[in-house]
C-alpha positions in Angstrom: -13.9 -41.6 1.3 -13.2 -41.4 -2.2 -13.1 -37.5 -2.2 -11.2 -37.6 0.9 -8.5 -39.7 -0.7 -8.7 -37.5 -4.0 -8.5 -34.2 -2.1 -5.4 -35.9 0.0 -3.5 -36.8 -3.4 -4.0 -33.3 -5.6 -2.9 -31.8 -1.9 0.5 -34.1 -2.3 1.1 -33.3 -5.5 1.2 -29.7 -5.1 3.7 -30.2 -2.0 5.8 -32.5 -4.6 5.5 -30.1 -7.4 6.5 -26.9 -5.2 9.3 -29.1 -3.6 10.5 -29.8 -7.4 9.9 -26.0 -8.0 12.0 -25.4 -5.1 14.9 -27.3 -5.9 15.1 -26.3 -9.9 14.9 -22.5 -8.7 15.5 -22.4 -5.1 13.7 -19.7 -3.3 15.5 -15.8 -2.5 15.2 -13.5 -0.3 13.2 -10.4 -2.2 16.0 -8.0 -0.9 19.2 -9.5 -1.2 18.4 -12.6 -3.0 20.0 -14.9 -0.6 18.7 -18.6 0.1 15.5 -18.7 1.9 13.7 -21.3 3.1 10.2 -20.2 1.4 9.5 -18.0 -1.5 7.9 -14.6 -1.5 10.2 -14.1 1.7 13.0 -12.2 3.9 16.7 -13.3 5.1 16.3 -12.9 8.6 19.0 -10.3 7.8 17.1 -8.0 5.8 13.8 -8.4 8.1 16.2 -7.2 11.0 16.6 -4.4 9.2 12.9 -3.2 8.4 12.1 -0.4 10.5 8.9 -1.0 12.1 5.9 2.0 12.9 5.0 1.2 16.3 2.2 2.9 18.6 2.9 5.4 19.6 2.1 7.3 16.3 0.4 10.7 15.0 -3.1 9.7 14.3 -3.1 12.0 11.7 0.4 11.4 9.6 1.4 8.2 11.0 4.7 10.0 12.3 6.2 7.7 15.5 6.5 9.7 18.4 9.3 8.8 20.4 7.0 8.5 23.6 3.8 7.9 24.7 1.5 11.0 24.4 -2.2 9.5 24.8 -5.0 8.3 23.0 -5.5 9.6 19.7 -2.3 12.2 19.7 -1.6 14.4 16.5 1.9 15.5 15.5 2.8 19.1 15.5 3.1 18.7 11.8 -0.8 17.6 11.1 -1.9 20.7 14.1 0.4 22.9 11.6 -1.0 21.4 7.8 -4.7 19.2 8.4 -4.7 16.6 5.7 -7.6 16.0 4.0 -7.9 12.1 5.4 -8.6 11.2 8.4 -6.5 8.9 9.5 -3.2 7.3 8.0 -1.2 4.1 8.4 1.7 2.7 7.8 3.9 -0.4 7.9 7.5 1.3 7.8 9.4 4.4 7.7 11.4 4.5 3.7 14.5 3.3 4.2 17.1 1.4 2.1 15.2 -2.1 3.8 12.1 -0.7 2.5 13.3 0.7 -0.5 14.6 -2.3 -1.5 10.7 -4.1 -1.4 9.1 -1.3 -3.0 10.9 -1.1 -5.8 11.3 -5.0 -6.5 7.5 -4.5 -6.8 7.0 -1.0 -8.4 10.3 -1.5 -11.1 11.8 -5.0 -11.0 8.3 -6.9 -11.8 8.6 -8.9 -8.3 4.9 -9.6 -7.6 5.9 -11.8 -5.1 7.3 -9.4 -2.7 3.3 -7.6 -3.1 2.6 -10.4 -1.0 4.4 -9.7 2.3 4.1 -5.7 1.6 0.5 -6.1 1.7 0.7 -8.3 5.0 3.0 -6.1 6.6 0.3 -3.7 5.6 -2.9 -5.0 7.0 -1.0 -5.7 10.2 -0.2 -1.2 10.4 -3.3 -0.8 9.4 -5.7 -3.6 11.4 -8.0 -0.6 13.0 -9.2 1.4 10.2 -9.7 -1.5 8.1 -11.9 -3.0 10.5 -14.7 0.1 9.8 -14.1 0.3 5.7 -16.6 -0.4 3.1 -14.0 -1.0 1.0 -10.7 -0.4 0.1 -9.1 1.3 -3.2 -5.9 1.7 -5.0 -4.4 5.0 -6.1 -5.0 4.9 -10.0 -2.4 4.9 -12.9 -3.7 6.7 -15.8 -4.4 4.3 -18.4 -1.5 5.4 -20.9 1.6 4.7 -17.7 -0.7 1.8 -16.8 -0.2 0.2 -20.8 3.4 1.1 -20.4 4.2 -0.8 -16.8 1.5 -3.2 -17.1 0.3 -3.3 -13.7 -0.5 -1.2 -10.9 1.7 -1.4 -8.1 -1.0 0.0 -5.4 -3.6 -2.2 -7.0 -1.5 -5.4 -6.3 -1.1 -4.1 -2.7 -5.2 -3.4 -2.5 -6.4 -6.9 -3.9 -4.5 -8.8 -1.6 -5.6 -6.7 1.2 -9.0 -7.3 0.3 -8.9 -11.3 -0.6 -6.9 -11.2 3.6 -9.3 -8.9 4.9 -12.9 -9.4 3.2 -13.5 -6.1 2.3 -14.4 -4.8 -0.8 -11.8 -4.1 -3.8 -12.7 -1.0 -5.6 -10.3 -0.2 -8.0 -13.0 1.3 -10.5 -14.5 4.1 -7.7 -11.4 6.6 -8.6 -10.0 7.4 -12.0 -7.2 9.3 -12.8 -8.0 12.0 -16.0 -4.8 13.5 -16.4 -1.6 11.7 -17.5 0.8 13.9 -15.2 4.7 13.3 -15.0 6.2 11.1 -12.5 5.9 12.4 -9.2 10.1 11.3 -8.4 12.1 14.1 -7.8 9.9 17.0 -7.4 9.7 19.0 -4.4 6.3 19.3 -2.2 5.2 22.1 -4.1 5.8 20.8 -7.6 4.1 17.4 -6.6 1.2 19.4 -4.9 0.6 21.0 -8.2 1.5 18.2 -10.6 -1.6 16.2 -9.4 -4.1 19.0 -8.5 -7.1 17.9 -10.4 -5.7 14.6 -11.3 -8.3 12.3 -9.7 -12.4 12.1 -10.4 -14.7 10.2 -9.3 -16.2 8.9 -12.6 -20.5 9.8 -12.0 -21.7 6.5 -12.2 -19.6 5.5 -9.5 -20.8 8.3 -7.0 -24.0 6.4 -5.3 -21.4 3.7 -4.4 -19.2 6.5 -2.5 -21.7 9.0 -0.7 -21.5 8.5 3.0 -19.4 5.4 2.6 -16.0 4.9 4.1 -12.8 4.0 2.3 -9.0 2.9 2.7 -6.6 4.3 0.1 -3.7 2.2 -0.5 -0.5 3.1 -1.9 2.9 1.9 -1.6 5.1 5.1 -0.9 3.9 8.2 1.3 6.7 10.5 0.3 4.7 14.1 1.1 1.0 13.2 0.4 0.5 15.2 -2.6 -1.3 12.1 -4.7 -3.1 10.8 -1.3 -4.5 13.7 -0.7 -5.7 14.7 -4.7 -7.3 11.3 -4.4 -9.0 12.2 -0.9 -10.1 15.2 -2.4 -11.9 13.7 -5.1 -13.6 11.0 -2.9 -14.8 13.9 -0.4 -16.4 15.4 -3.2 -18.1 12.9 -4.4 -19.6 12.1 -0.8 -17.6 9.9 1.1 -18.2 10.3 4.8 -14.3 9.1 6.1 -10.8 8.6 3.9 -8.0 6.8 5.1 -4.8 6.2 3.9 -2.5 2.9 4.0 0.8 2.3 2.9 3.6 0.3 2.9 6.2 3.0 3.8 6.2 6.4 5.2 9.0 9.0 4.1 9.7 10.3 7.6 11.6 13.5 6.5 9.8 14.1 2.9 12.7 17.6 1.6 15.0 14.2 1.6 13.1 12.7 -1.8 15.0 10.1 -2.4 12.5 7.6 -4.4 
């Protein structure tokens, strides 16, 4: 009885001390900054404004289709260029709505908006995070990782694996080359800027071979990094890559991040 009535009090003093919280800084929309009702939330004007990837979708890229085309359709686009994962999800196509969540993580040191990213995440992503081993964020090398301080995709991945159960693996891919920010460069220059980027360091390869992974990420703009990092996991053994992120560039020429 006495633990009961402890547990019951330290539960009611959190509820006081977030109510207090609450009314010294009251909660704000991550977008626009509005009044909310809780934190790490939307206005129900800026979640109106998300633009949701529905089924149907390539199986491949992730690309809406704009009807039904069966079970397990691929675009004309991933008939035309394969990518190196198997499948790919993602929560919403890049627009200003998204933009604005991705960048109060990624630039503005928002943590809290990670949190409903990575929801919106699992829920695009619920099938092929169902068969993973384990699930692992696209690296920073260490020298932009000192400068920013935190890894944007790793955030993202550790909340997707504390909601989901499966394993965070942040230490199965490395990045060895310090290459220039990926924001604006065309597909090509991107392509090449990472090409060799990623390694799977060789005491981490037992842990790969013939497992199956998630990749998570916040931005697909043309795949360039997603598929580096594929790359590298392939060749280190792993039977299936997938890719997960937050938002999809639909039309990637029009790199606007």
């Amino acid at each position: 009885m006495a633990a009961l009535t402890l547990t019951h009090l330290s539960g009611g003093l959190t509820l006081i001390g977030r109510w207090g919280l609450d009314w010294l800084i009251p909660p704000q929309c991550l977008a626009c900054r509005d009044a909310v009702a809780e934190a790490s939330g939307l206005c129900v004007a800026c979640w109106s404004k998300l633009s949701f990837i529905e089924a149907p979708f390539c199986e491949r890229l992730a690309i809406p289709f704009p009807y039904e085309q069966g079970e397990g359709a691929v675009s004309a686009a991933a008939l035309a260029d394969p990518p190196l994962w198997d499948r790919a999800r993602a929560a919403l196509l890049f627009d200003d709505a998204a933009r604005d969540l991705a960048h109060a993580l990624k630039y503005r040191d928002r943590h809290e908006a990670g949190l409903i990213m990575a929801r919106l995440m699992r829920r695009a992503g619920a099938d092929i995070l169902a068969g993973a081993d384990g699930v692992i964020p696209v690296p920073l090398h260490r020298f932009r990782l000192w400068r920013r301080r935190y890894n944007q995709s790793a955030i993202l991945a550790r909340h997707i694996s504390k909601s989901t159960g499966k394993l965070f693996c942040p230490g199965l891919l490395s990045r060895r080359k310090a290459t220039r920010s990926q924001t604006g460069l065309d597909q090509e220059e991107r392509q090449r800027n990472v090409e060799g980027a990623f390694i799977v360091p060789e005491e981490s390869r037992p842990l790969v071979v013939g497992k199956s992974f998630v990749l998570i990420d916040d931005v697909r703009t043309t795949g360039a990094t997603l598929k580096a990092c594929t790359q590298a996991l392939k060749r280190a053994g792993a039977a299936r890559v997938d890719v997960l992120t937050f938002a999809l560039v639909h039309k990637p020429m029009r790199l606007h991040i």
